[in-house]
N, C-alpha and C positions, 0 to 999 in steps of 0.2 A: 211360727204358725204351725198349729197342729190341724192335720187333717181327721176327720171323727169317722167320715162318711167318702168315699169313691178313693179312688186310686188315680195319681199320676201318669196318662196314655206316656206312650214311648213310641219312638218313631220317628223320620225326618220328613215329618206334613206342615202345612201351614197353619198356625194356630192362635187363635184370636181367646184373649179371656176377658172373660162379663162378670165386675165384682158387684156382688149386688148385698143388701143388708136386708131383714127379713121384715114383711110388712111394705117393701117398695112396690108397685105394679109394677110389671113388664108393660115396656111401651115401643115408639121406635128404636131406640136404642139394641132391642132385643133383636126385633126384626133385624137391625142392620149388619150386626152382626151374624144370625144367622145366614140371613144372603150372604154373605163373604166369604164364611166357613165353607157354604153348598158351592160356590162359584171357581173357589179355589181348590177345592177339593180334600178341605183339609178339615179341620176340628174347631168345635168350640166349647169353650169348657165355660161353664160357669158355676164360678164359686161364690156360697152361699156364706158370707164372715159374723160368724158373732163373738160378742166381748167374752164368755164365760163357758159352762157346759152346765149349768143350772139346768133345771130341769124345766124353767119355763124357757128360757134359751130355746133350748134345742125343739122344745115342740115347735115354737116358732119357727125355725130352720129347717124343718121337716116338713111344717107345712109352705114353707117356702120353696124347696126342692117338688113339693109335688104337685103345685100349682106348675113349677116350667115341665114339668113330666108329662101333665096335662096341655101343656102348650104346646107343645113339639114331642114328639118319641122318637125322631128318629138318632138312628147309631152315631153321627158323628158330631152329637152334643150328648158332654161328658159331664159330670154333675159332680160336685164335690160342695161338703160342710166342714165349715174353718173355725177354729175356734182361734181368737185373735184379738187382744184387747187394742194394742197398737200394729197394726200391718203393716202399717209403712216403712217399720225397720225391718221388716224381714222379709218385704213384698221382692226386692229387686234378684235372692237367693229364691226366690219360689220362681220368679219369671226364668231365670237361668238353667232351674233345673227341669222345668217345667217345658223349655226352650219357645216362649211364648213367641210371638210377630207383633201383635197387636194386642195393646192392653185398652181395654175402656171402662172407665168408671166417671163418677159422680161427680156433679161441683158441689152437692148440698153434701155428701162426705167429708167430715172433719181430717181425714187426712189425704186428700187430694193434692192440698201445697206442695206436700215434701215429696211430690214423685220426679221428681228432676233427676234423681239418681238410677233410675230406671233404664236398663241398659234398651228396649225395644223401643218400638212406636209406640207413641201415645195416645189417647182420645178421650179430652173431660167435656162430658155433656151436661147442660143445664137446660130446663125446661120440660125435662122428658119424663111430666106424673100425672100426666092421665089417664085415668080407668077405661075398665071399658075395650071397644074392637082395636085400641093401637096396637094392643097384643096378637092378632089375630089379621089385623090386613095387613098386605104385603106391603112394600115402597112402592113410589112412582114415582115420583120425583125429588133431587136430591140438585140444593144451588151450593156452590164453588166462588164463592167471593175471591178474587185473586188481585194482587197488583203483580205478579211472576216472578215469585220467590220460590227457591227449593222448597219449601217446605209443601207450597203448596201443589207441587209437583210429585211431591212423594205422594201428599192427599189421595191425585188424580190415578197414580199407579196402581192405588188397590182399589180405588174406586171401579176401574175400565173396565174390568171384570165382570162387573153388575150391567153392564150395557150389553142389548137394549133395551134387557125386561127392565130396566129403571132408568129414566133420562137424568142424568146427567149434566148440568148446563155451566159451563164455569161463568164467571160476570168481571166484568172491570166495570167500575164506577168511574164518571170522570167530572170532576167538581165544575158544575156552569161555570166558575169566572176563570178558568184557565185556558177556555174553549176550543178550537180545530186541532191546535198541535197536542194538549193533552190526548183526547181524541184516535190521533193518530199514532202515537205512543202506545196508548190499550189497545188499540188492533194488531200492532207490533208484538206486543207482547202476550195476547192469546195467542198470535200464530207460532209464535216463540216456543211456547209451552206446550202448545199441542203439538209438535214436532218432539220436543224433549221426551214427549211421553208416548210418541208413538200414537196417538189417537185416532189421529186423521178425522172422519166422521163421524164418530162412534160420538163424542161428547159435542154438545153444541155449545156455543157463545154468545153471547149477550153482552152489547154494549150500551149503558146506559147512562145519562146525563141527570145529573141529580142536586142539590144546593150543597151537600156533604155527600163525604162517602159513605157514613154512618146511616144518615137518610137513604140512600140509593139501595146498602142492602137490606133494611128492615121494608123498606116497603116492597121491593123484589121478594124477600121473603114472606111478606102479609097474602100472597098471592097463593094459589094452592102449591102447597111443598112441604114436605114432608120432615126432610131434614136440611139445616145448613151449618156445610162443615168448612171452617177456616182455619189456614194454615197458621202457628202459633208468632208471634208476632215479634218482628228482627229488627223493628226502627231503633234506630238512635235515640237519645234523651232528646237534642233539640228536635227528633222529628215528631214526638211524641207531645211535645209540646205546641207545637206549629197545628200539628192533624190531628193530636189525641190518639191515647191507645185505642186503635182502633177496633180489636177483636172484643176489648171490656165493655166499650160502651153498647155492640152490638148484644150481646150477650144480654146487656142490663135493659133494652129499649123493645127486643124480639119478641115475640108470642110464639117463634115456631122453635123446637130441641136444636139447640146450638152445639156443635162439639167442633172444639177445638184441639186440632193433634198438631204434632211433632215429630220428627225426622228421629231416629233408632240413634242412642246417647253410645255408637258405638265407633272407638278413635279410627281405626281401617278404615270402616266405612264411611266413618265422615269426610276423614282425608279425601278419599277416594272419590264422594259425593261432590265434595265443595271444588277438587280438582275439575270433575268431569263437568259441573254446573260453570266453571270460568272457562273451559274448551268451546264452549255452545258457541261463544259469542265470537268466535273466531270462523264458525260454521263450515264445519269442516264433516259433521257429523253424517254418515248415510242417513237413508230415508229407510223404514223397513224393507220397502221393496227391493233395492240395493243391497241390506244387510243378506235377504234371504241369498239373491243371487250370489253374492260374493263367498256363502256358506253354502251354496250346494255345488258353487267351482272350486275352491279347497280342498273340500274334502274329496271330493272326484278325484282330484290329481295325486290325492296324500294313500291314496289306496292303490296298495302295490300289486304288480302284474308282472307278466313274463316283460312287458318292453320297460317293466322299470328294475328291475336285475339283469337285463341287455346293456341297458345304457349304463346300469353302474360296473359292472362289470369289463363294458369299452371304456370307459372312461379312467378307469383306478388303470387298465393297462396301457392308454394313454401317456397319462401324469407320470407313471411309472417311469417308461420306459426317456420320459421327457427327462424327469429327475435324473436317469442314468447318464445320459448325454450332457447335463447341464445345460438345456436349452426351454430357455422361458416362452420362445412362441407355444413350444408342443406343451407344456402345463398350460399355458392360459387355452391353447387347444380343449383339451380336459374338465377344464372347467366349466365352458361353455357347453357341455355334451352331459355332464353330470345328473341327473333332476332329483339329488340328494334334498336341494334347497326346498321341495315342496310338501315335504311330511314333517320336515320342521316348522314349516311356515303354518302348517297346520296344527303340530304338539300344540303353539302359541295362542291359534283360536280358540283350540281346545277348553287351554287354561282358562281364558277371559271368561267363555261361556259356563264353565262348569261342566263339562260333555267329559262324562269320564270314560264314554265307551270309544269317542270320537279321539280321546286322549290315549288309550291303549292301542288303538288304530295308526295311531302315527308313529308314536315311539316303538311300534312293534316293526313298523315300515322303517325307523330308522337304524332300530338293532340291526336288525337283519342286513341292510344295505351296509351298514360299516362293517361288518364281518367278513362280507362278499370284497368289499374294499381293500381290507386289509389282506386279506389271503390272496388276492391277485397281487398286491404289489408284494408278497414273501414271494410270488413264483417271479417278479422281474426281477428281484433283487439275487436272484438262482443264476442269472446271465453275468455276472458281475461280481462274484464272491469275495475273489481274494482283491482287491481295488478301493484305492483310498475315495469316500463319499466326496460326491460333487457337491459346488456351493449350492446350488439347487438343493439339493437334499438337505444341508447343513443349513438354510435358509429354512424352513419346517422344523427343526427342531431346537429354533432357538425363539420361542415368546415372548412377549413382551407387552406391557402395559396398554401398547397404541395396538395390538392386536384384538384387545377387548375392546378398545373404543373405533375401531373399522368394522366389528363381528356385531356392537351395537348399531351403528348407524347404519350397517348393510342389511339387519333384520328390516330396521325400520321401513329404510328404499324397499324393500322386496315387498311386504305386508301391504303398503300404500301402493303400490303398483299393481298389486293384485287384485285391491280392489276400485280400482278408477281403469274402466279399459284404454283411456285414451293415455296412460302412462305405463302400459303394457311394454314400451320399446326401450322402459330402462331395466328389464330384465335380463337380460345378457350383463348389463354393468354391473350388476348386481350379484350374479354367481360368479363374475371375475373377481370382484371384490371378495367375497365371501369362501370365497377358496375353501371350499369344503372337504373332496377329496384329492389332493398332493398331501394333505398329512398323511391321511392314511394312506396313501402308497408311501409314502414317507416309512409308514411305523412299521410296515410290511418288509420294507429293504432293509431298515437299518436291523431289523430284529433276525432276517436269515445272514444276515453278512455280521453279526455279533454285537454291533454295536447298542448297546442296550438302555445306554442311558442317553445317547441320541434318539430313541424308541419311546421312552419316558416322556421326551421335550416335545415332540411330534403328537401323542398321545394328548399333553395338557393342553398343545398350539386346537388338537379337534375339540376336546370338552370346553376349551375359552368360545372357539365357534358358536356351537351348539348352546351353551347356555346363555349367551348374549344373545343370539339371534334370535329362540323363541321368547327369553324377555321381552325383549324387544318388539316382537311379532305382539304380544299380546301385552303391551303398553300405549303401539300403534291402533292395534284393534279397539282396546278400551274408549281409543278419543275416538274413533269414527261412529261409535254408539254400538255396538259388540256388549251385551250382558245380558244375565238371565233374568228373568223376570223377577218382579217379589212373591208370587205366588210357588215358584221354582227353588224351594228351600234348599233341597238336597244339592242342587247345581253351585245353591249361591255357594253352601257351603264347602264345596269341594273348590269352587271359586279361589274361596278365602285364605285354604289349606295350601292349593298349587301355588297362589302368588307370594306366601310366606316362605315357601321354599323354592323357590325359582328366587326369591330378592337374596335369602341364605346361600343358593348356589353361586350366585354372581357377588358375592359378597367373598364367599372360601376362595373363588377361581381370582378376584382382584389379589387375593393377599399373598398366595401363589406364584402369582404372576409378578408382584411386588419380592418376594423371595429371587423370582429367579432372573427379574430384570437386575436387581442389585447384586447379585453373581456376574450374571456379563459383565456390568460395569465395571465391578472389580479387575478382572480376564481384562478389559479392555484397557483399563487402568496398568495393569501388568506389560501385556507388550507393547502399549507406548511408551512405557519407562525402557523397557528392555530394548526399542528399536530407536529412543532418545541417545541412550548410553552407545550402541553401536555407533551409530552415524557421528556421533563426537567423537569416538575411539577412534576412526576411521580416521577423521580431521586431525585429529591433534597427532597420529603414530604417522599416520602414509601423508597427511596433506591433500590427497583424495576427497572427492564428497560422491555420497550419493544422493543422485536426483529426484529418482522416481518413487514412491511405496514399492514400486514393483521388482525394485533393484534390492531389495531387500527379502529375502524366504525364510522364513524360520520353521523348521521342522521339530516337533515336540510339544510338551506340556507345558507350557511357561509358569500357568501356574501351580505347579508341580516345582519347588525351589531344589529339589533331591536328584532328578530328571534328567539328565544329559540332554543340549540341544545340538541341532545340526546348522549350521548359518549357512545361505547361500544369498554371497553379496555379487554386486556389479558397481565397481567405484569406475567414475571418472577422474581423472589424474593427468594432469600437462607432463610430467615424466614418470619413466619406471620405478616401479615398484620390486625393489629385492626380497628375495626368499625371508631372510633375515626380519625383514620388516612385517611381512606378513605371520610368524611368526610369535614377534612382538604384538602387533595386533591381535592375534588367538589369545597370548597370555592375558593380556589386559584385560579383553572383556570378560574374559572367563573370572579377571580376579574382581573385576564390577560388580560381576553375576552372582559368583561367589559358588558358582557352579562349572560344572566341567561342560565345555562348547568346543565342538569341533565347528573347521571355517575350512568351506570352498570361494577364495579372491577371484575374481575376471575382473582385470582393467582393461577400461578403454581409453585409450590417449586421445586427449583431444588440446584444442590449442584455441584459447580464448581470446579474439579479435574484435575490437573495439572501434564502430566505422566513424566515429569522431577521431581518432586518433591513429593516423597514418601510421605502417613500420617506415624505421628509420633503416635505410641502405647502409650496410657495414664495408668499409673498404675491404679488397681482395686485394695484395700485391701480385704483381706481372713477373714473371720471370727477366731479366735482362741478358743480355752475350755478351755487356762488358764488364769486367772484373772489377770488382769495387772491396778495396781491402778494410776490412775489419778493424774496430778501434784497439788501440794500444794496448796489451796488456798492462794488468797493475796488478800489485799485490792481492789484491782479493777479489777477484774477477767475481762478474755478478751474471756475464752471458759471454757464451760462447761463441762466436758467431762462424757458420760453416761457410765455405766460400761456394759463390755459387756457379754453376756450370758455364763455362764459355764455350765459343765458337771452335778453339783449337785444345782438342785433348793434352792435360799435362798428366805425366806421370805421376805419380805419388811415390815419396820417397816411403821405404821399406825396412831397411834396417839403420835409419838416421836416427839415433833416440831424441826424443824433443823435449828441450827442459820445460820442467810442470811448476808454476807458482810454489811456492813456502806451504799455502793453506790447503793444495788442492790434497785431495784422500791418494793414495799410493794404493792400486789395486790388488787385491790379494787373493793369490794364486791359488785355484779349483785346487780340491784336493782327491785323489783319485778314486770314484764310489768300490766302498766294500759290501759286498753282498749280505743281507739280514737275514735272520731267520724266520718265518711266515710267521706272524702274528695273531693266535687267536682271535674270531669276530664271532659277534652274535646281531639277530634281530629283536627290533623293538617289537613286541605282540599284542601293547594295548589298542584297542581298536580306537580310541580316541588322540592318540598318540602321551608321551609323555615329556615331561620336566627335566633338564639337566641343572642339578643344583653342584651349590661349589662345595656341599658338604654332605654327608650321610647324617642330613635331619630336613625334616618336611618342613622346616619354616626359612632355611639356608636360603641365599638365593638365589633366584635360576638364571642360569646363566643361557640357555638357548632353552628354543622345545623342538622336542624331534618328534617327527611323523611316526605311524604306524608303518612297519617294514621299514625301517631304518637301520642299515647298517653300521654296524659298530665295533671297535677295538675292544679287548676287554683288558684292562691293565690288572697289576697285581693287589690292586686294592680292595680290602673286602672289610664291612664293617658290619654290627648287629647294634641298630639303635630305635628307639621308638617300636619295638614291637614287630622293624621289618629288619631284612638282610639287602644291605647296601653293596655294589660293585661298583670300581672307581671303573669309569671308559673312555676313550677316546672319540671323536667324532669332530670333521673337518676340524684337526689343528686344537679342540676344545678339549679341555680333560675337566670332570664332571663326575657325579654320583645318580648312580638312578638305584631303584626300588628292582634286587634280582627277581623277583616275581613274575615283571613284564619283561623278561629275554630268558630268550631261546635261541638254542644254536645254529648256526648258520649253515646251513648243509651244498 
């Protein structure tokens, strides 16, 4: 398409274009379109198409142009000459850039078929060539044949505009032989429609009984009326067979300009369209007057003040100082004091409506209150510096998948409560649930006490919030009936933009969240292996078990394999547990782990009593006071038996020697100690404590482990293998090799 003549308006108005061919009169059509343009406040352009640039062409196009010049002058009808053999391939890049609303053209136009591709609303009229005043009077009235299809809801949306200098009247036809309940169906569904569209009394309705539908609107329309516009037609093949296409045959039987439109060939909006048209029927949608209400209490509470940086301010040092204690009454305290939730609640109207001033309004309210948030929980985290973070805290900086689907469903509860007053009393569940600020005192402690990447997790746990719950907010709004007009281009548009990236954010924040759940998992994955492996080590070295999770501590990075851990167990054990064993226990798991584990053991004895199964009484022998001599000696005596005490003391013989059995050992005589010379000693100084191996090489085997501060012999054995220096030592009774590095001398 070449333009010869006008320019392309620019701009975000509403804008209607009239293809006209040169030689056609202006009739209603013209008119109705310039109502639309005046009504909405936007443009109309009409473009004048011809096949060539001949020279008899364009006279004709110019005398075309100056006939609508002469019809209208006014500014917001734009005038353009096309030169154009086929449009229709290039009509749908002109409406795009053009950024049309509403396109109308001809049925007697040879290329009206192929506009199916046409990303706007459509409108083909037929009947509309009569000379003469059509040009020149205004409308007055305009009939709406409906059976309560979108399409013909969208019709009514740009229609309502024109009401009441133009009446308006939609119609249900209802076939005599189907009588009272068809009837009562079309009254259903005018009131249907005129709620969908916001109408209320502006458009009237008209129910009328007819032999066909086809008959009920030609004859409604034989009556004075101006135009009749029918929505494009969505039966099925058997319905079309059963009733006939019903918009063609009207078209072909009418005397008055027929136009037939179509709902914008655009996928968002359709979705979006055909979504919110299957909500209706669930009727859930406000009334306008409820819409207004519920948009001028939003935005009231979303505009900030001195008591709404009061309360965020008591509130972040509530959560705060809750988080410090690890006491979950005082955060859910906090949460309920909070009134973070109500500038988000409103970003999300925002969104729906298009309100981009009402949009900076609240995210402006929310910057600012998480800032306020954050820096009060740096100054609680100033009381508690050097102190390891409570589960509380540590509960905030770890997110998770089911934290975006709580931050969606708690947008939704919040949004629907906000606007129904009589579900006003689920708002307090609703900012427990939504725990908006304990991250942020979260990211404020963990960031002055250093913890930084606990700061990170806390930070994503607020952005999962905030972007769920104004989706959310403004997916809930969309079904209550929350959107901008079609006349409100700039709004839709910004509309379109916010809800593209608000689905983008909650799309990054899920995959995020999916990163860093499958981290935990792993971590989780980690010390259950690692608290598996202990609690068998425990069984199978001491015969112990531990009970509780709680008898188990592990201090360190598990998953960190390089890491030294610290274990602090509590076994339960029916007997003692020696040094030696516990020991053994250390080495083990350490050679499981494959890492170096220092262990603090507490055993508690207990004694496992079974009330089905009695103890059995052990005999106890009695002392006697009569003498009862002992069995015979023999050759290879197997006990000795002592005589036991009587009534009258005997002496014991003294120097009688008593002959000893063949087999029994001959005792052999002390020999009398000779004084040593002090023995050099060192201490162990690993702080993990270290290995006695039976050789100077690190893969020898160890023969004990010795504690940190462990005293030791140091014998004369000194070897250099593997890169380190070996000293042979002694320790209880043990002779062994340890690493000279870790000893020092014993002072």
């Amino acid at each position: 398409m070449k333009i010869i003549e006008g320019t392309i308006p620019t701009g975000k108005l509403w804008r209607a274009l009239l293809m006209l061919t040169p030689g056609r009169p202006l009739g209603k059509t013209w008119q109705f379109a310039r109502a639309l343009a005046r009504v909405n406040s936007g443009e109309l352009i009409v473009a004048v198409i011809i096949p060539d640039s001949s020279a008899n062409q364009l006279s004709q196009g110019h005398a075309c142009l100056a006939q609508i010049h002469e019809a209208s002058q006014d500014d917001y009808v734009k005038l353009l000459l096309i030169e154009s053999a086929a449009y229709d391939k290039e009509l749908g890049r002109f409406v795009q850039q053009a950024d049309i609303d509403l396109l109308l053209t001809y049925a007697e136009d040879p290329n009206w078929r192929d506009l199916k591709s046409i990303p706007c609303a459509v409108g083909i009229v037929r009947g509309d060539q009569k000379e003469g005043e059509a040009a020149v009077t205004p409308l007055k009235r305009i009939i709406v044949p409906t059976s309560g299809g979108p399409n013909t809801a969208h019709a009514l949306n740009f229609l309502l505009p024109l009401t009441p200098a133009v009446q308006v009247q939609a119609l249900y036809v209802v076939p005599a032989r189907l009588g009272y309940n068809e009837a009562a169906l079309g009254r259903e569904r005018l009131r249907h429609l005129l709620n969908v569209t916001d109408a209320g009394d502006r458009i009237q309705t008209q129910l009328v009984t007819s032999p066909s539908v086809i008959d009920g609107i030609v004859n409604a329309a034989s009556e004075e009326c101006d135009l009749v516009v029918i929505g494009a037609s969505r039966e099925s093949s058997i319905d079309k067979v059963l009733f006939g296409d019903i918009p063609a045959a009207v078209v072909r039987q009418s005397k008055r300009p027929i136009m037939i439109v179509r709902q914008p060939q655009n996928r968002l909006d359709n979705l979006l369209g055909n979504l919110f048209w299957q909500l209706e029927s669930l009727k859930v949608r406000l009334n306008l007057q409820e819409r207004t209400a519920v948009y001028a209490r939003i935005r009231k509470s979303a505009r900030p003040d001195a008591d709404y940086f009061i309360l965020i301010a008591l509130s972040a040092m509530i959560a705060g100082l809750g988080l410090l204690i690890n006491s979950p009454a005082v955060v859910i305290g906090a949460m309920l004091v909070a009134p973070l939730m109500s500038p988000i609640i409103g970003a999300g109207l925002a969104i729906v409506l298009g309100d981009t001033r009402f949009l900076r309004l609240s995210l402006g309210a929310v910057i600012r209150g998480v800032l306020l948030a954050i820096f009060v929980g740096a100054l609680a985290g100033l009381l508690r510096l050097h102190e390891p973070l409570t589960a509380e805290t540590l509960a905030r900086t770890q997110p998770t998948l089911i934290d975006l689907a709580i931050a969606l469903f708690s947008g939704m509860a919040g949004a629907y409560a906000l606007s129904h007053s009589d579900a006003a009393g689920a708002l307090p569940g609703v900012a427990i649930a939504a725990a908006l600020v304990p991250p942020l005192s979260a990211i404020g402690i963990t960031f002055t006490t250093g913890h930084f990447q606990e700061s990170f997790g806390a930070l994503l746990l607020f952005i999962t919030n905030f972007v769920a719950i104004s989706s959310a907010t403004a997916l809930t709004f969309f079904i209550l009936g929350f959107r901008p007009t079609p006349a409100q281009k700039a709004q839709r548009q910004v509309q379109t933009r916010s809800v593209r990236l608000a689905l983008m954010l909650v799309v990054i924040v899920a995959l995020l969240l999916t990163i860093f759940t499958y981290r935990l998992a792993q971590d989780a994955n980690r010390v259950a292996e690692t608290r598996a492996i202990v609690q068998q080590s425990v069984i199978d070295i001491t015969g112990a078990e531990i009970v509780s999770p709680d008898d188990l501590v592990i201090h360190g990075d598990v998953a960190d394999g390089d890491a030294p851990l610290e274990m602090v167990l509590t076994a339960h054990s029916e007997r003692p547990i020696s040094y030696a064993k516990v020991a053994e226990l250390q080495d083990a798991i350490s050679i499981e782990l494959q890492r170096e584990v220092g262990l603090t053991l507490s055993v508690i004895e207990v004694k496992n009593l079974d009330p089905k199964i009695p103890p059995t009484q052990t005999f106890t022998p009695t002392p006697s006071s009569t003498f009862t001599p002992g069995p015979t000696p023999t050759a290879t005596p197997t006990y000795t038996p002592t005589p036991l005490p009587t009534d009258t003391p005997t002496p014991l013989p003294t120097h009688t020697p008593t002959p000893l059995p063949a087999d029994t050992p001959t005792p052999i005589p002390t020999d009398t100690p000779v004084p040593t010379p002090t023995r050099e000693t060192a201490v162990i100084t690993s702080l993990y404590g270290l290995n006695l191996r039976a050789e100077p090489d690190r893969d020898a085997d160890i023969i004990a482990f010795l504690e940190a501060d462990t005293v030791v012999v140091l014998l004369d054995g000194r070897e250099t293998a593997d890169g380190l220096d070996w000293r042979q030592i002694e320790v209880d009774g043990q002779i062994g090799w340890v690493s000279a590095a870790f000893l020092a001398p014993n002072q």
